[in-house]
N, CA, C and O of each residue as an XYZ file, in Angstrom:
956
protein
N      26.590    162.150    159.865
C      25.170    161.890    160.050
C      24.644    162.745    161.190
O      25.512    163.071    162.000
N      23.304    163.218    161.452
C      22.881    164.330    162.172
C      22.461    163.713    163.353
O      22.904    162.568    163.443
N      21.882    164.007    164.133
C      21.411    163.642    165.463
C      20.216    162.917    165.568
O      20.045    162.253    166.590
N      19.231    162.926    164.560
C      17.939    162.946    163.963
C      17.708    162.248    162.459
O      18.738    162.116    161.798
N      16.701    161.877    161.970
C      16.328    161.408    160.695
C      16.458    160.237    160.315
O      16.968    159.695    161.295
N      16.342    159.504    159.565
C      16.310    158.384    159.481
C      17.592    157.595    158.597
O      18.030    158.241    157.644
N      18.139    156.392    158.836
C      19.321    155.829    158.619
C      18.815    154.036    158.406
O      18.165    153.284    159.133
N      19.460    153.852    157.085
C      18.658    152.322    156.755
C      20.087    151.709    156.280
O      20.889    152.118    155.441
N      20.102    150.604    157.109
C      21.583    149.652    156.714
C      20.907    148.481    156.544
O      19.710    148.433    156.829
N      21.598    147.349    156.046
C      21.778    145.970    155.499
C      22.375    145.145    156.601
O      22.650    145.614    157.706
N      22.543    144.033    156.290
C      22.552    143.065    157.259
C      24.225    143.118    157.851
O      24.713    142.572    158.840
N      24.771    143.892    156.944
C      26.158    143.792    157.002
C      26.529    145.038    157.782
O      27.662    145.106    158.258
N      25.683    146.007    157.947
C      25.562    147.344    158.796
C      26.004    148.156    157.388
O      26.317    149.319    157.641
N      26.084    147.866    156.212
C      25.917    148.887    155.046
C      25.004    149.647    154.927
O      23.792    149.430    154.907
N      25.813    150.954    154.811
C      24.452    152.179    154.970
C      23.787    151.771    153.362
O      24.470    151.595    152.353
N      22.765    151.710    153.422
C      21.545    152.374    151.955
C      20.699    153.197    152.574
O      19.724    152.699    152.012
N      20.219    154.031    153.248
C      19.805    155.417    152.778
C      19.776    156.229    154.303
O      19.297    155.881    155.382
N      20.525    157.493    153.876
C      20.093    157.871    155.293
C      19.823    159.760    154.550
O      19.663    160.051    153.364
N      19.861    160.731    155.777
C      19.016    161.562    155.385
C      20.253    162.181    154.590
O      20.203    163.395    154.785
N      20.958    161.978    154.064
C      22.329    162.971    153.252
C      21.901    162.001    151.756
O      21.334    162.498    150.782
N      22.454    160.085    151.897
C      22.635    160.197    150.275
C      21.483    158.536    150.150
O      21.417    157.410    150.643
N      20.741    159.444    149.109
C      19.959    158.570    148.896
C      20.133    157.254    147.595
O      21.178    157.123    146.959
N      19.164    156.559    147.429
C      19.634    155.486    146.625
C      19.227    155.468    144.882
O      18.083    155.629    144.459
N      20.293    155.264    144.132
C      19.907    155.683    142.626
C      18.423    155.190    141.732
O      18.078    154.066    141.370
N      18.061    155.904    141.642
C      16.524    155.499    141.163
C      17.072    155.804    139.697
O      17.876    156.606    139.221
N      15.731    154.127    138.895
C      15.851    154.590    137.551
C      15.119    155.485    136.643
O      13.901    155.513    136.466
N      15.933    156.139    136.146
C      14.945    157.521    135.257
C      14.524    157.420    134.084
O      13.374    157.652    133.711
N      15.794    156.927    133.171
C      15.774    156.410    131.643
C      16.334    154.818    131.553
O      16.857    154.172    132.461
N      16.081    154.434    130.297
C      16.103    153.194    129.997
C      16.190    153.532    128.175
O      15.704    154.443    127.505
N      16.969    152.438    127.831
C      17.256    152.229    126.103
C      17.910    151.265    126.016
O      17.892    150.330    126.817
N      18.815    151.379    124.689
C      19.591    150.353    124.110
C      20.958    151.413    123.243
O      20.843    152.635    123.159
N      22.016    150.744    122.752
C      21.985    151.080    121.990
C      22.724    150.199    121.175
O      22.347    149.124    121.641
N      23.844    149.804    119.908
C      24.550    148.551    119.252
C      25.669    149.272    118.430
O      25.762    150.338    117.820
N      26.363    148.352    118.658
C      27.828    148.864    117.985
C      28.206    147.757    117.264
O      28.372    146.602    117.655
N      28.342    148.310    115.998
C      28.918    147.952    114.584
C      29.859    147.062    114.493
O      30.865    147.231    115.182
N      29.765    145.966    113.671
C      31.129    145.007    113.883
C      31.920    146.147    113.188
O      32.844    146.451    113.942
N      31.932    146.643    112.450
C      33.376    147.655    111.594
C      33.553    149.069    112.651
O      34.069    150.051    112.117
N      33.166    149.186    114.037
C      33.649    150.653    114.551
C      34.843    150.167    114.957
O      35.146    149.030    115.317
N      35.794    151.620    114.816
C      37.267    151.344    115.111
C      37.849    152.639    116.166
O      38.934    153.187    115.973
N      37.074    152.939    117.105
C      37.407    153.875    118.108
C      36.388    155.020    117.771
O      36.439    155.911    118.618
N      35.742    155.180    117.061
C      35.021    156.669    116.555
C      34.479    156.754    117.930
O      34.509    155.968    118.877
N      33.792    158.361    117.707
C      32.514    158.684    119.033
C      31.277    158.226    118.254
O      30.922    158.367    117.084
N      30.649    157.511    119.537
C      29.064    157.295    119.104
C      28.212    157.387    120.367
O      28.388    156.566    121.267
N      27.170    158.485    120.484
C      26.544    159.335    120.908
C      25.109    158.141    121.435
O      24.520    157.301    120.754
N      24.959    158.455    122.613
C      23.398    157.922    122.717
C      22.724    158.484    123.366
O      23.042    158.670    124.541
N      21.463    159.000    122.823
C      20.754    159.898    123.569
C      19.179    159.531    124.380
O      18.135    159.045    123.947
N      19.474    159.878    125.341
C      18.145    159.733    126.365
C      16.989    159.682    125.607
O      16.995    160.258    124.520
N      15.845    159.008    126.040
C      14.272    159.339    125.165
C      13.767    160.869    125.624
O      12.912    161.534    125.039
N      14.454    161.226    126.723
C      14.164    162.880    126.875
C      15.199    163.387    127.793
O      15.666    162.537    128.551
N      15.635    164.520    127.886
C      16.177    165.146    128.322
C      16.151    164.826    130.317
O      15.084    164.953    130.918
N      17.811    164.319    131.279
C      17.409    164.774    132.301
C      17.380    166.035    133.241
O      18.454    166.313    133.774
N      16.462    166.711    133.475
C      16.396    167.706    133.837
C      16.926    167.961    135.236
O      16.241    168.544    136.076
N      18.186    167.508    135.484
C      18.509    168.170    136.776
C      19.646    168.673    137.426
O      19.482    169.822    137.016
N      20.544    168.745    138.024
C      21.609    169.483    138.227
C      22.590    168.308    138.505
O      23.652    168.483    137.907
N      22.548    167.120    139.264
C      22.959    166.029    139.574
C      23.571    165.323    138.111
O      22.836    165.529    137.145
N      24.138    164.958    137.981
C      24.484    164.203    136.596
C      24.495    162.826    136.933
O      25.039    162.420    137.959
N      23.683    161.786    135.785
C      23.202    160.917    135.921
C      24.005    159.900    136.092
O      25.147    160.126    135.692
N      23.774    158.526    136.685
C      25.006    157.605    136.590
C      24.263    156.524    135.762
O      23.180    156.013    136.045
N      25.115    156.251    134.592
C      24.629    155.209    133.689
C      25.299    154.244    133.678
O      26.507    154.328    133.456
N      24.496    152.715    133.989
C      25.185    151.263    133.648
C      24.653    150.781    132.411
O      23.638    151.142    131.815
N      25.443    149.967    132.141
C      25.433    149.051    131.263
C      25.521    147.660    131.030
O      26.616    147.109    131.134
N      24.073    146.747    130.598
C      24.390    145.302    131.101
C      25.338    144.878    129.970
O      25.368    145.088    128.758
N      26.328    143.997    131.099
C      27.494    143.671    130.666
C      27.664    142.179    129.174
O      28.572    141.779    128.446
N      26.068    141.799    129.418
C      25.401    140.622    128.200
C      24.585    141.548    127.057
O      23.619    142.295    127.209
N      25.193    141.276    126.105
C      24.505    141.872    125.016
C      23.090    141.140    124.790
O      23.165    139.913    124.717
N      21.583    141.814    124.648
C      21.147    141.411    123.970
C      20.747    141.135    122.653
O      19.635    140.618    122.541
N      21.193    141.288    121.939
C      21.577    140.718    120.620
C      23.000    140.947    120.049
O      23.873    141.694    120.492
N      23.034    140.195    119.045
C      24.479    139.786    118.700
C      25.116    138.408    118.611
O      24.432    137.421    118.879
N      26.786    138.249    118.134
C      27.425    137.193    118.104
C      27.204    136.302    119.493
O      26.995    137.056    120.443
N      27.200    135.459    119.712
C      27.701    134.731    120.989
C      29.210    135.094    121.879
O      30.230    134.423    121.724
N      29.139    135.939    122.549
C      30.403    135.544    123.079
C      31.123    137.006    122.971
O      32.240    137.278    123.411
N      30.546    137.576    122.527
C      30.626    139.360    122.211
C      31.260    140.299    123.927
O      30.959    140.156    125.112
N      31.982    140.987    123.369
C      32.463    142.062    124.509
C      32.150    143.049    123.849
O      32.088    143.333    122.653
N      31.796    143.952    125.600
C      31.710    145.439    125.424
C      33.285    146.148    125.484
O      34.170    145.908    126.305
N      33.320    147.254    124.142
C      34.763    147.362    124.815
C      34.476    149.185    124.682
O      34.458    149.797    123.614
N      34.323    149.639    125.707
C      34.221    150.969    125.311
C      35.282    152.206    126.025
O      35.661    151.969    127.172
N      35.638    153.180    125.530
C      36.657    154.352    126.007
C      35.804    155.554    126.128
O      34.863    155.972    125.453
N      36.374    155.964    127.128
C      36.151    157.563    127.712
C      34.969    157.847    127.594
O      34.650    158.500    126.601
N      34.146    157.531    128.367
C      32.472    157.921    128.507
C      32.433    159.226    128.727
O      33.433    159.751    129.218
N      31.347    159.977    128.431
C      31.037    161.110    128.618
C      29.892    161.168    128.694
O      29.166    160.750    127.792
N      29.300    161.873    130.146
C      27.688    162.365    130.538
C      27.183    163.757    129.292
O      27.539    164.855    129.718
N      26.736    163.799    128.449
C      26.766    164.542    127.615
C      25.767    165.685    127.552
O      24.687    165.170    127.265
N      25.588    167.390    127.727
C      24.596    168.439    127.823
C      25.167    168.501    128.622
O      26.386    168.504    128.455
N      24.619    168.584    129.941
C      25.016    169.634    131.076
C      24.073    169.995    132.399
O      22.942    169.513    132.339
N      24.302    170.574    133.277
C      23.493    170.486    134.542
C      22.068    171.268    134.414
O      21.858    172.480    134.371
N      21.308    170.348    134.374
C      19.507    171.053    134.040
C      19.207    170.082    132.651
O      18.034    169.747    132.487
N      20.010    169.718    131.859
C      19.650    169.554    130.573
C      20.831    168.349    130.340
O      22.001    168.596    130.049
N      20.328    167.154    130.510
C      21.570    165.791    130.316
C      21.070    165.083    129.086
O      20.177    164.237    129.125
N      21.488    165.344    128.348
C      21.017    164.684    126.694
C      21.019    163.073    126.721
O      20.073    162.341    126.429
N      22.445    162.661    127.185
C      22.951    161.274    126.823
C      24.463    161.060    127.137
O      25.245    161.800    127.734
N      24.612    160.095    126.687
C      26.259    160.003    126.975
C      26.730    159.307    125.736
O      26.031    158.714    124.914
N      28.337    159.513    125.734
C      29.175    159.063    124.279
C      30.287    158.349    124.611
O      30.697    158.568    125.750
N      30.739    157.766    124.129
C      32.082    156.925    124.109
C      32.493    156.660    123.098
O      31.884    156.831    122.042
N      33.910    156.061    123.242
C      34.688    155.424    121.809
C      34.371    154.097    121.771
O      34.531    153.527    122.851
N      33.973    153.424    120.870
C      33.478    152.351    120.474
C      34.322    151.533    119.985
O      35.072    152.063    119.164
N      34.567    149.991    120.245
C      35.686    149.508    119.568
C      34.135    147.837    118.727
O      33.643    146.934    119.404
N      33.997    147.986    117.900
C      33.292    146.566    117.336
C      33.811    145.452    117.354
O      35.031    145.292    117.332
N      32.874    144.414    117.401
C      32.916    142.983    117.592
C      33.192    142.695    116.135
O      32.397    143.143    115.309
N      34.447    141.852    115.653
C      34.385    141.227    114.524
C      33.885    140.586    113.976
O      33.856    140.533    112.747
N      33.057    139.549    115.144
C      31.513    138.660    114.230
C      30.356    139.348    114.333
O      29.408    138.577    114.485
N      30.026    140.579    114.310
C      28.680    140.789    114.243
C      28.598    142.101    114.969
O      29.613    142.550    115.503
N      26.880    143.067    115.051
C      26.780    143.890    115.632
C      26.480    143.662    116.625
O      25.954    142.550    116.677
N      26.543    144.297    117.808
C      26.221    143.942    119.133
C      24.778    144.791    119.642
O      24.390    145.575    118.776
N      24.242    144.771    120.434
C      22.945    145.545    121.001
C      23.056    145.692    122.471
O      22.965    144.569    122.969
N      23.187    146.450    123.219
C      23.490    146.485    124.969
C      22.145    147.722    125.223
O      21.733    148.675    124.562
N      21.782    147.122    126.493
C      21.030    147.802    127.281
C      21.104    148.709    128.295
O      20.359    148.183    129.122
N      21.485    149.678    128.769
C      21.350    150.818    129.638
C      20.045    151.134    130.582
O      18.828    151.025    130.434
N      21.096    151.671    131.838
C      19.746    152.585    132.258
C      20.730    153.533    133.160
O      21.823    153.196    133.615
N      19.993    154.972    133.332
C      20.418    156.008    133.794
C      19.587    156.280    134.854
O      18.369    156.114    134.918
N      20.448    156.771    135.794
C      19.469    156.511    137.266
C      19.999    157.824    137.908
O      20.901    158.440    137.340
N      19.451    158.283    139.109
C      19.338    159.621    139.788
C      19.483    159.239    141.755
O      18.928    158.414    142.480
N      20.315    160.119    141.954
C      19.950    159.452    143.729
C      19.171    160.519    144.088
O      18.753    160.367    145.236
N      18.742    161.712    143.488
C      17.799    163.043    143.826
C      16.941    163.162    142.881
O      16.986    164.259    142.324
N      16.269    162.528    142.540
C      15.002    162.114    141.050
C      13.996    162.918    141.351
O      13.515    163.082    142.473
N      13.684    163.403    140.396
C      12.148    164.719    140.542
C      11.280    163.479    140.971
O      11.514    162.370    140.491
N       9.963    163.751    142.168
C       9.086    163.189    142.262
C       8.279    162.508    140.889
O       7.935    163.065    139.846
N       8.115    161.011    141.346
C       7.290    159.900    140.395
C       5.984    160.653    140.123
O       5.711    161.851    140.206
N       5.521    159.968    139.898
C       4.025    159.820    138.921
C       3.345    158.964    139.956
O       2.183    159.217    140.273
N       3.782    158.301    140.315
C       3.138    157.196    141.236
C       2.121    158.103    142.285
O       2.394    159.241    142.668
N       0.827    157.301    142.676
C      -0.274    157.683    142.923
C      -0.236    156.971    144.636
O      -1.065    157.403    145.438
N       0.866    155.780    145.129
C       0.880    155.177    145.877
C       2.026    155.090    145.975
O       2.834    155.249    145.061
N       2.349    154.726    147.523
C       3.962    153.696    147.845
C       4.345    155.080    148.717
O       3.471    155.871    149.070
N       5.865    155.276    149.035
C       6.722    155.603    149.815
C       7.533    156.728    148.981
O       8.059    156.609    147.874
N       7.483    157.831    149.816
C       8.676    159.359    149.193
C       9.363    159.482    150.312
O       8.847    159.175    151.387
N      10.187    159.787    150.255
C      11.276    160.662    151.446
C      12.025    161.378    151.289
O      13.060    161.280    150.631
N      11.535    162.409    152.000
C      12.343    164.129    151.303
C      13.252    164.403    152.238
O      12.860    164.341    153.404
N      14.899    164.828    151.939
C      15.462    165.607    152.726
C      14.803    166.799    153.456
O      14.059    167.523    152.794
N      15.011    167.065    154.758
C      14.097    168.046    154.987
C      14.758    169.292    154.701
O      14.014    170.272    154.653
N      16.387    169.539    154.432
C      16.875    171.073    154.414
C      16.838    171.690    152.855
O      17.204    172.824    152.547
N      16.300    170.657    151.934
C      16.045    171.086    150.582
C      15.517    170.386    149.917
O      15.981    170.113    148.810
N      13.951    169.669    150.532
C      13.107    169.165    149.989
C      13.757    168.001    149.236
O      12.816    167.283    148.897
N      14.833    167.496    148.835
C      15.620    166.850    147.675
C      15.094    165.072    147.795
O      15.417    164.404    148.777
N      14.209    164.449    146.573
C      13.649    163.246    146.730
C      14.715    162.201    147.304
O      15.556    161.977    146.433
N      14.936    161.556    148.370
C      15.837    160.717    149.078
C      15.265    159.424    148.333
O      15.956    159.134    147.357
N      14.203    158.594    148.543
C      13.691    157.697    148.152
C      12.467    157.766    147.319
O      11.769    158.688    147.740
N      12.008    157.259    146.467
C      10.585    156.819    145.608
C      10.487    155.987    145.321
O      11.354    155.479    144.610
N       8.969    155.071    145.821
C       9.002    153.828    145.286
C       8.238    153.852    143.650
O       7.710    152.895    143.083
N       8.354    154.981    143.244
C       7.564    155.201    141.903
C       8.880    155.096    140.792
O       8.752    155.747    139.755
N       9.690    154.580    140.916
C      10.861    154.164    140.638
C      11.580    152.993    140.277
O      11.037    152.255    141.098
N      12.534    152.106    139.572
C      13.176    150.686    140.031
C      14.247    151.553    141.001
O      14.371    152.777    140.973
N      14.957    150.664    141.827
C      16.233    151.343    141.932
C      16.856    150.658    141.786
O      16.376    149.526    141.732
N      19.105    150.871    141.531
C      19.684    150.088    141.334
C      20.069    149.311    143.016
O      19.944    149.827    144.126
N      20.586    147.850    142.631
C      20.577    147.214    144.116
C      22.203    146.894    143.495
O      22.370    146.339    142.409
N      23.326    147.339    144.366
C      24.605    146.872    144.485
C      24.658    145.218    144.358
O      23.947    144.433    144.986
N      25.968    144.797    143.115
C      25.732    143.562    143.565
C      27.402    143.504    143.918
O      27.704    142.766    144.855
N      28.483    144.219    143.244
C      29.804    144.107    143.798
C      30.673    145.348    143.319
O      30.547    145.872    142.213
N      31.460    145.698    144.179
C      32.279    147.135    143.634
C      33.904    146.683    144.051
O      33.927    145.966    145.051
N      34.986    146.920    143.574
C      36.234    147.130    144.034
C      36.785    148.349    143.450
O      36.336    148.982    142.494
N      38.161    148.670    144.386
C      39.226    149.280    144.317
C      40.468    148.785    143.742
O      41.303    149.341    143.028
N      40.371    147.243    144.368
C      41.776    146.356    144.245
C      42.158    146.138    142.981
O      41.345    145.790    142.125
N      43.325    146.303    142.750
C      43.686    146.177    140.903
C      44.942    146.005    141.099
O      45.616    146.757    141.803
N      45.532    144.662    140.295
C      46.595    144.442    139.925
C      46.994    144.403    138.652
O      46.197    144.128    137.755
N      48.685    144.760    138.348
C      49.099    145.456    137.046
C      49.298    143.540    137.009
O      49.785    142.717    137.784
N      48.471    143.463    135.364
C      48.293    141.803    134.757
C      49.537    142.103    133.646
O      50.192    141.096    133.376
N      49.935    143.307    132.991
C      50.725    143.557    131.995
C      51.268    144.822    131.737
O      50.608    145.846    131.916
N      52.753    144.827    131.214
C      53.324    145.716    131.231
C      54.096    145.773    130.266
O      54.450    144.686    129.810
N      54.710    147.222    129.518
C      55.702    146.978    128.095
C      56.826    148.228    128.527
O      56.193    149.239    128.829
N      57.561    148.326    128.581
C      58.656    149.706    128.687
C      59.076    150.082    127.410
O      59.277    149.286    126.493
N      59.210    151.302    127.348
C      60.019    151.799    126.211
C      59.582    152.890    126.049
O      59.062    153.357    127.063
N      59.566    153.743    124.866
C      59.025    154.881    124.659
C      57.261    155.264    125.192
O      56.802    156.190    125.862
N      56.501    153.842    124.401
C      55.409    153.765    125.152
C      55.072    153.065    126.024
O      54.776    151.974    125.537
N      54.951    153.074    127.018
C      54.298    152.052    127.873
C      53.213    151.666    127.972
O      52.345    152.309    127.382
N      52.899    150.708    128.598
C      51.721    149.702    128.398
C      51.429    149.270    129.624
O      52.429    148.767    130.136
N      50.285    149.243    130.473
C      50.003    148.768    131.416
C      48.274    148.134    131.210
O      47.339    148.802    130.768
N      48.216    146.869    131.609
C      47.102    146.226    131.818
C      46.425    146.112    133.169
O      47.274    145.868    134.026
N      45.150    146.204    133.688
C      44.887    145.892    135.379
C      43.847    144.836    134.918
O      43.265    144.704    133.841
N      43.783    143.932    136.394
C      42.540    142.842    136.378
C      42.316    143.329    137.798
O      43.025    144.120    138.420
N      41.425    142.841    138.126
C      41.003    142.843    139.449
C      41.895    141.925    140.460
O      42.336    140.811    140.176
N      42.078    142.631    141.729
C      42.938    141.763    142.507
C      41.539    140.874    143.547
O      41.734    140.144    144.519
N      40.818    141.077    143.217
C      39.653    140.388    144.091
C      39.423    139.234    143.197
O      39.425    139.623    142.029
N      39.177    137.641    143.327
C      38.227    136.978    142.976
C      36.773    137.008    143.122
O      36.251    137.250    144.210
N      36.018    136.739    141.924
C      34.826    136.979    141.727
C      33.866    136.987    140.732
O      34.418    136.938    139.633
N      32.492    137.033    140.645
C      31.809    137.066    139.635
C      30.287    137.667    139.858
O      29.938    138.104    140.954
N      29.547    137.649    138.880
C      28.606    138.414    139.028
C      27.556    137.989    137.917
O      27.830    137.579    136.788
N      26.428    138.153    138.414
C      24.938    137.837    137.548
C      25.443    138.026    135.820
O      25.978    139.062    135.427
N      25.261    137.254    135.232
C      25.272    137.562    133.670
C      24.757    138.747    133.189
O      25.456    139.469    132.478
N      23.212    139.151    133.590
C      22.354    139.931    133.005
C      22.786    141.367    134.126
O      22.040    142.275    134.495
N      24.056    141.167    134.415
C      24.457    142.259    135.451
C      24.890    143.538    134.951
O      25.394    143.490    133.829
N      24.817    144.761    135.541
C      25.046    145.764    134.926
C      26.161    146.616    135.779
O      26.340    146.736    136.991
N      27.032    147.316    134.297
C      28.572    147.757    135.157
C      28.469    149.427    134.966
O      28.421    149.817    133.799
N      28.431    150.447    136.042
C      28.763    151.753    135.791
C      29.520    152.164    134.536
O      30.384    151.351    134.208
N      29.435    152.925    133.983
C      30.340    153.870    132.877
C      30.571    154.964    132.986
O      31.183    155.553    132.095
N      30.044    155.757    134.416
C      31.053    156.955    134.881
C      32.344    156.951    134.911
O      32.997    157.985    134.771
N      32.937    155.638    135.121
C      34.088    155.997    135.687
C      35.395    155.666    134.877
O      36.566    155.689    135.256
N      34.860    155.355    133.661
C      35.579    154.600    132.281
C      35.954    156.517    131.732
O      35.300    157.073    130.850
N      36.907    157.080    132.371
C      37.200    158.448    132.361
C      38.746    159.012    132.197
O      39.679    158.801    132.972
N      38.758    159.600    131.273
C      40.166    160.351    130.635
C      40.646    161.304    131.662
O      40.112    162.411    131.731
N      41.567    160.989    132.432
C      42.020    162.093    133.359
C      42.238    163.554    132.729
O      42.481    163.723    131.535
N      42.152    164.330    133.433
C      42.235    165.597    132.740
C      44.003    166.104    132.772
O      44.559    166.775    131.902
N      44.507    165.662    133.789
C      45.616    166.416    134.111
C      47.196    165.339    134.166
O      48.314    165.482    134.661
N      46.464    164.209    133.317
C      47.900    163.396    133.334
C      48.089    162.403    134.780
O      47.354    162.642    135.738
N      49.140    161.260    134.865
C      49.333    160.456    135.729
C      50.580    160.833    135.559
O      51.205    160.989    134.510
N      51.168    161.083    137.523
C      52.312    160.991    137.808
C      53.502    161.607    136.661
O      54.611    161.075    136.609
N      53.115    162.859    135.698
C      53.927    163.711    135.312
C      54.086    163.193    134.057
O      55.047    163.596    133.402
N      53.439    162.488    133.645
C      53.919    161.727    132.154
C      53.438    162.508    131.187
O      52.503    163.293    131.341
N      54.189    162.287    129.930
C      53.663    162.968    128.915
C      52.237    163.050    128.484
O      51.507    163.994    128.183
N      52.145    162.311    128.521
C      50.308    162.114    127.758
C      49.799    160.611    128.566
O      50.385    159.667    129.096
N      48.750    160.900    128.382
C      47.620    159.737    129.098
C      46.835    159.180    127.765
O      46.432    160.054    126.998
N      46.604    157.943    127.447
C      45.788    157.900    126.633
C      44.584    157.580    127.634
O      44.662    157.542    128.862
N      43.171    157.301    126.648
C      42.065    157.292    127.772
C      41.945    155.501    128.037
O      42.587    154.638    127.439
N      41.265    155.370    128.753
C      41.143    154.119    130.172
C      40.083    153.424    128.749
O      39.506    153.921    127.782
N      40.250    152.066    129.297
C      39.024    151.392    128.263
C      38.494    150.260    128.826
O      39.411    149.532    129.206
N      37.314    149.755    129.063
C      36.885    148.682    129.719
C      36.682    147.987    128.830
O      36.495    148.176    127.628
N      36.729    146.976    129.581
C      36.635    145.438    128.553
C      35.860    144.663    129.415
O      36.266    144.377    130.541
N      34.739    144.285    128.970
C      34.014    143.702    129.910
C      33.471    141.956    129.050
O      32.482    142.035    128.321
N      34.073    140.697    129.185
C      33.553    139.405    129.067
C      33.216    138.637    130.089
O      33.662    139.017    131.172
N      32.566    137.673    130.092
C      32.631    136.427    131.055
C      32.533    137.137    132.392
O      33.487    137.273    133.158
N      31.163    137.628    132.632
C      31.577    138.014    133.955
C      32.306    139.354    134.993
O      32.046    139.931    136.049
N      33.265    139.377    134.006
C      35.124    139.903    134.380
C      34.778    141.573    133.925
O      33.868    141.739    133.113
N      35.372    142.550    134.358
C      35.940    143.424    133.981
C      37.238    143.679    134.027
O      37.863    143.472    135.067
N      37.818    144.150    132.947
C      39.413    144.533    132.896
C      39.616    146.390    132.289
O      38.880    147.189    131.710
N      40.644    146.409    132.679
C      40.573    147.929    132.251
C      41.757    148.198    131.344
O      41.788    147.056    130.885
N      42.413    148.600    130.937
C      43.212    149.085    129.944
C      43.824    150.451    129.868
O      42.992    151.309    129.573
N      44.973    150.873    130.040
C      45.768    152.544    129.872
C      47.025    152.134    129.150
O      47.895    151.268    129.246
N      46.717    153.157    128.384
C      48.382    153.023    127.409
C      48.771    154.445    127.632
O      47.990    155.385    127.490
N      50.175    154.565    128.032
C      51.123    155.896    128.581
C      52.229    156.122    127.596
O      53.026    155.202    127.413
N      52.378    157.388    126.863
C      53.623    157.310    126.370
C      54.536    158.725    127.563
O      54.164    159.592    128.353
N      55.777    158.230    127.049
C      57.004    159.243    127.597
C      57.649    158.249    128.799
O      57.117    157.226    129.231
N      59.013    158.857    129.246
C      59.607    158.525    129.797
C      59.698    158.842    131.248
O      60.163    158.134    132.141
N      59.029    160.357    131.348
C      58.635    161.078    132.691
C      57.599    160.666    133.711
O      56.396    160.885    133.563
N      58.211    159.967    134.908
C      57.453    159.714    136.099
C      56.923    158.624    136.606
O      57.053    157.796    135.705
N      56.412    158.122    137.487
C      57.115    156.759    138.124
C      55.648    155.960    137.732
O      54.499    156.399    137.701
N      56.055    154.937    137.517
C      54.790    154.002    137.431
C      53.323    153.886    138.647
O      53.203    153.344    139.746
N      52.455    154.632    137.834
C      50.953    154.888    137.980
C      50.304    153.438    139.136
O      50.692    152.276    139.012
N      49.525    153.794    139.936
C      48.937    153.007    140.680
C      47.438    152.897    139.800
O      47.302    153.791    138.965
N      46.690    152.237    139.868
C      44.910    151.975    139.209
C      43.881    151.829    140.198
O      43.708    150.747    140.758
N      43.065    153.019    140.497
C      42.160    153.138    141.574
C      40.683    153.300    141.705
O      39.851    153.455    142.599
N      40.765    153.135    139.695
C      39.314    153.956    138.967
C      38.175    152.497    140.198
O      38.679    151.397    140.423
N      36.932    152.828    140.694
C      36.421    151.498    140.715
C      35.100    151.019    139.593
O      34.197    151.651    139.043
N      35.554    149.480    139.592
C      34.721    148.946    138.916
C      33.134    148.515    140.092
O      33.146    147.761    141.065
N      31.791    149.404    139.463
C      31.004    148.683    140.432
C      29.597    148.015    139.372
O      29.289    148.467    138.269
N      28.896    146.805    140.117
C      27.645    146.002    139.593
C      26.877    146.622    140.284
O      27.121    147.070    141.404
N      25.398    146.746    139.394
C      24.501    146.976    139.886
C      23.562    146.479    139.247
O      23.747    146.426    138.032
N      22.411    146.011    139.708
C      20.862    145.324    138.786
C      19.841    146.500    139.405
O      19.885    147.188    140.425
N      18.940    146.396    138.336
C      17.644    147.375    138.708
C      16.885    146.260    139.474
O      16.905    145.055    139.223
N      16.141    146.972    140.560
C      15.033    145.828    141.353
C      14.345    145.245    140.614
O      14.299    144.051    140.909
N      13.377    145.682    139.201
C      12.485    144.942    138.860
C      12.949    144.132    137.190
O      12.328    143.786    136.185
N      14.559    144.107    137.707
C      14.723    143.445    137.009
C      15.798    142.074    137.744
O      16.778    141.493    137.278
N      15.245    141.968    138.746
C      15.540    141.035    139.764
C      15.491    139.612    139.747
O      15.791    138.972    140.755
């Protein structure tokens, strides 16, 4: 932090905004629903327009379907921010369907450097060494409601393939209508700890809970630690 500029913490002395990283504003908003019959395919969802910026967007997802079976999980693999820096189309994942029914989930994609609002009133705050929007109240933004690191292995299988399950080593819970990142639901590029192949990470999100999921085959290299984090977030004006 610099000598100068302004620095905004919480009651807990948690930084939210100072003049380096500002707080995720929402840009886009949709839906989209997955098929009781999908069985891992890619299914693509695309922004109502293109985001235009170099930053790549971070998209949650509320973890309560609005429409659908009762009692429905999201279960999705290997997200992908989809287009590219200047031009962010949407994002894709592997889809796994609910056996009673189609499901419907809500999104929103948010920016911590958002091209200036529309807004005619309220509050901007520009980095000063590259103009870059820090804050807009022409915006929702997302408000943290819980993040971890902590993960304990819940299950395990040896043999040719292995099998490892994580839950959270934290007790806890979170708003129903709460919403969970999908950056980080991500296919390593380069393998864990020397093993043959990685399959990709998969969240499972019911009741609250997130769980994560990796299946490893081969015999090469020592059992993997789990560090991806799971974080909540709600938009303000949906408070």
């Amino acid at each position: 932090m610099s000598s100068f500029g302004v620095s905004i913490r919480g009651s807990s002395r948690q930084l939210i905004l100072d003049q380096q990283n500002g707080v995720l504003h929402v840009v886009r908003r949709g839906t989209f629903s997955i098929d009781s019959g999908a069985t891992g395919g890619r299914m693509f969802v695309g922004f109502s327009s293109a985001i235009q910026t170099q930053e790549k967007p971070h998209v949650f997802a509320q973890i309560r379907p609005f429409a659908g079976p009762s009692g429905a999980v999201l279960l999705a693999y290997d997200v992908r921010m989809e287009g590219g820096p200047g031009n962010w189309t949407g994002f894709s994942f592997a889809a796994l369907g609910n056996v009673n029914g189609t499901t419907s989930w809500r999104y929103v994609a948010s920016l911590s450097n958002p091209p200036a609002s529309s807004a005619r009133f309220g509050m901007r705050l520009r980095r000063q060494s590259d103009n870059q929007v820090l804050f807009d109240t022409g915006y929702p933004c997302m408000r943290y409601l819980f993040a971890t690191r902590a993960w304990n292995v819940s299950n395990r299988r040896e043999g040719a393939t292995r099998y490892w399950a994580w839950d959270t080593a934290v007790a806890y819970s979170v708003r129903a209508d709460a919403y969970v990142m999908l950056n980080t639901i991500v296919t390593p590029t380069d393998g864990i700890a020397g093993f043959d192949a990685v399959y990709v990470p998969a969240l499972y999100v019911y009741q609250n809970r997130a769980r994560f999921t990796m299946q490893i085959t081969g015999e090469n290299g020592s059992n993997p630690n789990y560090i991806q984090p799971v974080i909540y977030a709600m938009p303000t004006d949906e408070w």
